[in-house]
LOGU-999464 format. One record per residue (C-alpha): residue number from 1; residue in one letter; x, y, z. Coordinates in steps of 0.1 Angstrom, whole numbers, plus 5000, padded with zeros to 4 digits. Example, Ala and Ser with C-alpha at 12.3 -4.5 7.8 and 13.67 -1.06 7.14 Angstrom:
2
 resi resn   px   py   pz
    1    a 5123 4955 5078
    2    s 5137 4989 5071
END
This chain:
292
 resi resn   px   py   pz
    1    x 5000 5000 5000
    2    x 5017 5028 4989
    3    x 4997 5055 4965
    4    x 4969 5054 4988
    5    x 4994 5071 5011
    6    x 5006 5096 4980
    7    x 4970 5103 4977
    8    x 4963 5109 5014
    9    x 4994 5131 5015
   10    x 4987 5151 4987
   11    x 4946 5158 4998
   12    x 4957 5173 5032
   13    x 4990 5190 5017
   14    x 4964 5207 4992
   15    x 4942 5216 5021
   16    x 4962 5233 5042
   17    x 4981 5252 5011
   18    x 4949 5263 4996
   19    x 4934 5274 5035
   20    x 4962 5278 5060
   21    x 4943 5253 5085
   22    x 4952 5224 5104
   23    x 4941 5200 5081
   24    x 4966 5179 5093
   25    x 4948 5170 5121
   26    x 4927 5148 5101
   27    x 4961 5123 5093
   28    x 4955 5106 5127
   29    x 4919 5095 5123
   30    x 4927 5085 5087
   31    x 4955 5064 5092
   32    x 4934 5044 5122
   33    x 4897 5043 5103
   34    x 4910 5040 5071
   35    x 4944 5021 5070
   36    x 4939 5003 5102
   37    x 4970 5022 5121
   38    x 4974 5010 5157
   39    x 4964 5043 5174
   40    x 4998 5046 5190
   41    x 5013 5041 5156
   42    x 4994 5070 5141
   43    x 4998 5090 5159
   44    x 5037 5086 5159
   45    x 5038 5087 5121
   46    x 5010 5116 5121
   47    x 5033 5137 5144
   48    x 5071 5131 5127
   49    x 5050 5137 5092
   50    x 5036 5171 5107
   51    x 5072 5182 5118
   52    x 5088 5177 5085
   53    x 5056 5194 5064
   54    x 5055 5219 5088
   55    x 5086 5229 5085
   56    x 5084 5244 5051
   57    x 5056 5264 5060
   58    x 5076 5272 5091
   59    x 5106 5290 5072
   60    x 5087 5301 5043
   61    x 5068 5322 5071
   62    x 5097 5334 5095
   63    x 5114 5347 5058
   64    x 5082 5370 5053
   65    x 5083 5380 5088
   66    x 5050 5369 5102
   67    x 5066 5347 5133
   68    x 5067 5364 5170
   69    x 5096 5349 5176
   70    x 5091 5357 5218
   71    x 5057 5340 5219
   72    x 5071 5311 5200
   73    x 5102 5307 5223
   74    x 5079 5313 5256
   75    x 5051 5285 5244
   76    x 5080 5265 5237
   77    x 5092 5266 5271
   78    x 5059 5249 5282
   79    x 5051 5227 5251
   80    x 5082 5209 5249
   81    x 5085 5190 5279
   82    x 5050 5184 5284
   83    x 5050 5168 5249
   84    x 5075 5146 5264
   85    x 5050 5137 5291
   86    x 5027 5131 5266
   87    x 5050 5106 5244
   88    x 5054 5092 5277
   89    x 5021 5083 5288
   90    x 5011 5076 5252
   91    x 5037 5044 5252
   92    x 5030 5038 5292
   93    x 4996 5036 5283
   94    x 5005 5007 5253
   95    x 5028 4986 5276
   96    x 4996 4986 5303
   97    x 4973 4977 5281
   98    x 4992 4952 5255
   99    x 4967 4939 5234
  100    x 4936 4960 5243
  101    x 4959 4995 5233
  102    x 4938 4996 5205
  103    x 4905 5006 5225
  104    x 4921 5028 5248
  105    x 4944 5052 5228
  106    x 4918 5053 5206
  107    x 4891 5066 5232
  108    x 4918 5093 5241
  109    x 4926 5103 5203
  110    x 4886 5103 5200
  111    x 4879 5131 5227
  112    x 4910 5147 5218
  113    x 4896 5147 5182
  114    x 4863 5159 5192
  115    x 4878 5191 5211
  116    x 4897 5196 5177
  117    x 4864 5199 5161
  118    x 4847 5221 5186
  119    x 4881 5244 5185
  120    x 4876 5248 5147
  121    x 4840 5257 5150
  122    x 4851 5282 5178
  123    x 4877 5294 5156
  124    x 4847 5304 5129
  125    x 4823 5316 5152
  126    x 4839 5336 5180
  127    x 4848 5369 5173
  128    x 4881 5381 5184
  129    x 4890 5385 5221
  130    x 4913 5418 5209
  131    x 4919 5441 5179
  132    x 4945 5433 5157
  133    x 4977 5456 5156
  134    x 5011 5457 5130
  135    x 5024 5476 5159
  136    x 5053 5460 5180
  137    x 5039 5436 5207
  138    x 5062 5432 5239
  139    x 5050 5406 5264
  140    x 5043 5412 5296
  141    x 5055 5389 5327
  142    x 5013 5380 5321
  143    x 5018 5371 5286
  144    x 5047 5348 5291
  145    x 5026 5332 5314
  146    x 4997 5323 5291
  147    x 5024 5316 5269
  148    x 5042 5286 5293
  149    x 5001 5274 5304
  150    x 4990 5275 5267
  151    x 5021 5255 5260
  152    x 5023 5232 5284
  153    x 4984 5218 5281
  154    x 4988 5220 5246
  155    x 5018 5203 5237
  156    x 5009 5176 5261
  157    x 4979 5171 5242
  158    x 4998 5170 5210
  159    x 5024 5143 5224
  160    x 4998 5120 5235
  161    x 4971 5121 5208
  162    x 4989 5142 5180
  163    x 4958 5169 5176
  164    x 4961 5206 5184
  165    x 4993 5219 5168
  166    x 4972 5238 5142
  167    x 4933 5244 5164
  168    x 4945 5254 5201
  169    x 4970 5274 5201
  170    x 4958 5297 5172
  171    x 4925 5299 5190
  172    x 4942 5310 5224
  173    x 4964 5339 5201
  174    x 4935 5345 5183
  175    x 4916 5357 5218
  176    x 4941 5371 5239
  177    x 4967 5388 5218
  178    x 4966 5414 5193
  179    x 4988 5400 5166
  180    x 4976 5401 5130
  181    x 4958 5367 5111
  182    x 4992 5366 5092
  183    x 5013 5371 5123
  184    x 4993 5345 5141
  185    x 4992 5318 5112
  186    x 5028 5322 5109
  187    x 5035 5322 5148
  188    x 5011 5290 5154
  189    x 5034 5270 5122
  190    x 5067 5278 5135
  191    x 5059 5272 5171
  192    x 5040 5236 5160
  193    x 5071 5223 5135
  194    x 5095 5228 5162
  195    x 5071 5209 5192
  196    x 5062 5182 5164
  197    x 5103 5173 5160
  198    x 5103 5172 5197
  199    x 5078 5145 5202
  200    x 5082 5131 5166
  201    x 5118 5118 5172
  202    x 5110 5106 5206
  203    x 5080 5086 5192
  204    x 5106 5072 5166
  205    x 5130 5063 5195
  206    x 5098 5045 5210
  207    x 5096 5027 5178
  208    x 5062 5037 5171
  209    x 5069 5052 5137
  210    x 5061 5036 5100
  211    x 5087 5058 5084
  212    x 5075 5036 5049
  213    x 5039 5054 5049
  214    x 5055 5084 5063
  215    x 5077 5084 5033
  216    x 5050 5078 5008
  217    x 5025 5107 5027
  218    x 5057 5133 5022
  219    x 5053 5126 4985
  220    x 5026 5132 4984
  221    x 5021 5163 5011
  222    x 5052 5183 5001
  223    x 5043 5192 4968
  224    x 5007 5196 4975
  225    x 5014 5219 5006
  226    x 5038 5243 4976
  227    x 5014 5236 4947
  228    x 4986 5249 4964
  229    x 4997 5277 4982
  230    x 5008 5291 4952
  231    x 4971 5288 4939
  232    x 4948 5319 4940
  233    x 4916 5300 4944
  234    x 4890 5319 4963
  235    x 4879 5292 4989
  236    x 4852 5297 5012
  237    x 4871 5294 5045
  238    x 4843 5299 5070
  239    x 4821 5267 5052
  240    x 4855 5246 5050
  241    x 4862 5254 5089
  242    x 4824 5244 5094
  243    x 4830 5215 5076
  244    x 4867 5201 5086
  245    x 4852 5206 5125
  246    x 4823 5184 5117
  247    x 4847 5154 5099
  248    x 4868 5156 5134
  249    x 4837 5155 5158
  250    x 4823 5127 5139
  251    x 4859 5113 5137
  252    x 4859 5116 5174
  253    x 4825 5102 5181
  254    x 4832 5069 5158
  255    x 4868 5065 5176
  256    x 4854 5070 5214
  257    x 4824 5051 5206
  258    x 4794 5070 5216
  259    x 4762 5044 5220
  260    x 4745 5045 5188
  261    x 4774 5065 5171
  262    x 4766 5047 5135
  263    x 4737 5067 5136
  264    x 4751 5097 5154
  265    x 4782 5103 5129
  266    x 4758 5103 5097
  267    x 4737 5132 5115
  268    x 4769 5151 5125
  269    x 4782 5148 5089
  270    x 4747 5158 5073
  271    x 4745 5183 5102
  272    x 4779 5202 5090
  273    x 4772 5197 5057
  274    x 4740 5217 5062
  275    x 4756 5244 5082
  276    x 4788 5251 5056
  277    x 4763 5256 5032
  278    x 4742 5281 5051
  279    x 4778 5295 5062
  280    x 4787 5303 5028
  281    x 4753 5314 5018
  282    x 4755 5341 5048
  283    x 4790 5348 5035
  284    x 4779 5356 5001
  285    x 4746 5379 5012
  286    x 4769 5399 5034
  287    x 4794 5402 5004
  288    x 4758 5414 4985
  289    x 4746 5436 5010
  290    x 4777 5454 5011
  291    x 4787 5462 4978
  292    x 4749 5473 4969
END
């Protein structure tokens, strides 16, 4: 199996050059719903992928200036070791369980998973916490502090179930500091390739990466990620936000197993379906109203 991977590489590469969004968090619940992944092993490969895609995005945006380089070091500070702890219990949790792994990590992965969709709706619905500003920003002893916290709980979230790098922590920024979208995009990259190598090699040293599909998803995710960005398709961000938060919650739901979830996940689907639609319709009567 080895163009399916291409493939699967080169639909989320696209994605996330067209959009700028985390669609990498949907590589996790692919590789366990549709290639059969171990959870730990997903998430593993999912994470040492993301690090190495990332990282052209990263250094694409620190050459065009758009990385806080003092927010990034200060988050660091907090996500870094805790995405050690999260590696940590992630492979604790495999030798407890031996053979029933499988259920667990993939109940954990499912909430997880299900907070990433509820983060991307939040990220299309709340309004910002702050006005945006190209003026300098210095941090405050405060700021560093939300930096270290937002950090720490998210990088431990990222070492144990691999989802976050690209919903939580440009949510947080989005609220509570006055940084542009560009400035925020490009601080929320940089930051997440850098945690991703941290826990990525340490999940290789575990052993739980297939460096074979993550070869064959890098084929396919590098040049879709540069392809696409260089694209000037209008796409309709707020419907796909609507809609990539509704694929994770029902990912979510089907991995945690919610009691009748075969029902449940085709009513979720149908239900974000229904609301990208009216998403974009409101979208295009606002564009309407305001050019008559």
């Amino acid at each position: 199996m080895t163009w399916q991977f291409t493939l699967t590489g080169l639909f989320i590469g696209s994605l996330v050059g067209l959009t700028g969004m985390g669609g990498g968090s949907l590589m996790t619940p692919i590789l366990i719903l549709l290639f059969g992944f171990q959870p730990t092993l997903a998430v593993g490969t999912d994470i040492l992928h993301g690090a190495v895609f990332k990282s052209f995005g990263a250094v694409r945006h620190r050459k065009l200036g758009n990385v806080h380089a003092r927010i990034t070091f200060w988050m660091f500070l907090g996500s870094a070791p805790m995405s050690l702890v999260g590696v940590e219990l992630a492979n604790w949790i495999e030798a407890q369980y031996g053979s029933g792994v499988g259920d667990a990590m993939a109940r954990v992965i499912g909430a997880a998973l299900i907070l990433g969709g509820l983060g991307f709706l939040a990220k299309t619905f709340i309004k910002r916490g702050v006005q945006p500003s190209d003026a300098p920003f210095l941090l405050s002893n405060r700021d560093r502090v939300i930096c270290v916290a937002l950090g720490a709980s998210g990088g431990f979230l990222v070492g144990l179930t691999s989802v976050g790098s690209g919903t939580f922590f440009g949510l947080v920024m989005l609220l509570v500091f006055p940084l542009t979208a560009a400035k925020i995009v490009g601080t929320d990259i940089f930051h997440a390739a850098a945690l991703l190598w941290v826990a990525g090699i340490s999940y290789l040293l575990h052993g739980n990466v297939d460096l074979h599909a993550m070869g064959w998803l890098l084929l396919g995710s590098i040049p879709g990620v540069l392809f696409a960005s260089k694209l000037t398709v209008r796409v309709p961000e707020g419907a796909l936000r609507v809609g990539l938060g509704t694929v994770l919650l029902a990912s979510g739901v089907r991995l945690v197993e919610f009691p009748a979830y075969t029902i449940l996940v085709p009513v979720i689907l149908v239900a974000g379906a229904i609301g990208a639609a009216l998403t974009e319709v409101r979208r295009l009567n606002g564009r309407a109203v305001a050019e008559a």
